[in-house]
LUMKE-564938 format. One record per residue (C-alpha): x, y, z negated. Coordinates in steps of 0.05 Angstrom, whole numbers. Example, Ala and Ser with C-alpha at 12.3 -4.5 7.8 and 13.67 -1.06 7.14 Angstrom:
BEGIN
{xx=246	yy=-90	zz=-156}
{xx=273	yy=-21	zz=-143}
END
This chain:
BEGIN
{xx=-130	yy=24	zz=-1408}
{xx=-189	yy=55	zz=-1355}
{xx=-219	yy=12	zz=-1294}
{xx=-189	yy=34	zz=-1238}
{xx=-243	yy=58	zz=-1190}
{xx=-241	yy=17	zz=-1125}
{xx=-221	yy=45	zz=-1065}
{xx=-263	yy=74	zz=-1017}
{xx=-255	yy=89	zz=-943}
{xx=-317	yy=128	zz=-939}
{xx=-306	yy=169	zz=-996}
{xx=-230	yy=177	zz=-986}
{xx=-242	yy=201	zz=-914}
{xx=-300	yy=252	zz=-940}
{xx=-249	yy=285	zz=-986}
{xx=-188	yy=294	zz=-933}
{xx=-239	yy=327	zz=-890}
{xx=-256	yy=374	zz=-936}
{xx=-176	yy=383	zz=-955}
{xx=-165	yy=389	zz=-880}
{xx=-208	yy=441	zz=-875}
{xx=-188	yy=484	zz=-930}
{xx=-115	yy=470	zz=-890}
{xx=-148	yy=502	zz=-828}
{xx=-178	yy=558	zz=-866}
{xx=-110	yy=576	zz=-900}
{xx=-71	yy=576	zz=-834}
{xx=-130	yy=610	zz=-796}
{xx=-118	yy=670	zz=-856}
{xx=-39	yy=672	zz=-843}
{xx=-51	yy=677	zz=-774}
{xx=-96	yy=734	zz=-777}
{xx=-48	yy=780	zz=-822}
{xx=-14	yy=824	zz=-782}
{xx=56	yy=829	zz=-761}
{xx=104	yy=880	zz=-794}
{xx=116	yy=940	zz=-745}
{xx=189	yy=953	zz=-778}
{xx=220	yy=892	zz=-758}
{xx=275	yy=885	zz=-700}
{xx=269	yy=855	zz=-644}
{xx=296	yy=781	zz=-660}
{xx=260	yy=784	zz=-729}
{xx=194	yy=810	zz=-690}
{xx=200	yy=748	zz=-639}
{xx=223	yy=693	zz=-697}
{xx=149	yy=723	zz=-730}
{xx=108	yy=719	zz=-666}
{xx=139	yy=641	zz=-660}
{xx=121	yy=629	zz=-730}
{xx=47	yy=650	zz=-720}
{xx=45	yy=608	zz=-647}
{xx=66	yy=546	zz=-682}
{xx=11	yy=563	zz=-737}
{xx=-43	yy=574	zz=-684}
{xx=-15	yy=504	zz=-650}
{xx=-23	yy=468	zz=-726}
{xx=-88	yy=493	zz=-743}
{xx=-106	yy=470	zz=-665}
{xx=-74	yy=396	zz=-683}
{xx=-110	yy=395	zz=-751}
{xx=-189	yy=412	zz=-712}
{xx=-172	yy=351	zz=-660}
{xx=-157	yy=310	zz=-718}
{xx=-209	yy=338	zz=-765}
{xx=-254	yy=316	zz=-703}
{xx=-232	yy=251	zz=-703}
{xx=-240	yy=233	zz=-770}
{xx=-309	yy=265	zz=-776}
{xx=-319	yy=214	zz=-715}
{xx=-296	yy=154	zz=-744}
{xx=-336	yy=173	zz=-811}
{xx=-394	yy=167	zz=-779}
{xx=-375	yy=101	zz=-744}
{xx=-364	yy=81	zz=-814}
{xx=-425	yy=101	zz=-848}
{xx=-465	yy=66	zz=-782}
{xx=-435	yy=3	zz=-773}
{xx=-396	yy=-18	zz=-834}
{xx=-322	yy=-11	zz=-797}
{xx=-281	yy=24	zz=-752}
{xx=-285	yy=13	zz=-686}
{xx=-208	yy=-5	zz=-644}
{xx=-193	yy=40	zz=-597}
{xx=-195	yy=18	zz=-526}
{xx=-132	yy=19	zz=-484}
{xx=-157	yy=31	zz=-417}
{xx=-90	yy=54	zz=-387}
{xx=-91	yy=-2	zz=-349}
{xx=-138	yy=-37	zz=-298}
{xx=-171	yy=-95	zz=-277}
{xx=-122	yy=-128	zz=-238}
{xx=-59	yy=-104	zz=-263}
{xx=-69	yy=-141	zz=-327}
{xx=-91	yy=-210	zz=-294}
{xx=-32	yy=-198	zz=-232}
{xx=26	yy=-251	zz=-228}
{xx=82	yy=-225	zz=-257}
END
């Protein structure tokens, strides 16, 4: 039986970018092909909704594409991943009497 090769965050978060952006590619194609003029009305709208939520994915997949890219680089600088801040809310709501 093999060694397994250890995990790595770096490396593991290099390849999903690069499957996340062949994702982005492949829905950026499907959205660009164009709609079939012989369809009805209903079948024309369920097509245009199809290709909205497409164009709302692919929009998803760049904000988290950005993010990881982001927290790569945090990686690769530091060592580890910084927590995200909840700054929702302030000063003196979380030290008020309750």
């Amino acid at each position: 039986m093999g060694r397994r090769k250890k995990f790595d965050s770096v490396n593991a978060g290099e390849e999903l970018l690069h499957a996340m952006s062949i994702a982005i590619e492949n829905i950026t194609e499907e959205i660009k092909k164009p709609v079939d003029k012989e369809l009805s009305g209903s079948q024309r709208r369920s097509e245009l909704q199809s290709i909205k939520q497409s164009a709302i994915d692919a929009k998803e997949l760049i904000t988290e594409y950005q993010k990881l890219e982001q927290m790569l680089k945090e990686l690769k600088k530091t060592g580890n991943i910084k927590e995200e801040v909840d700054y929702s809310s302030g000063f003196s709501e979380k030290f008020a009497k309750k």
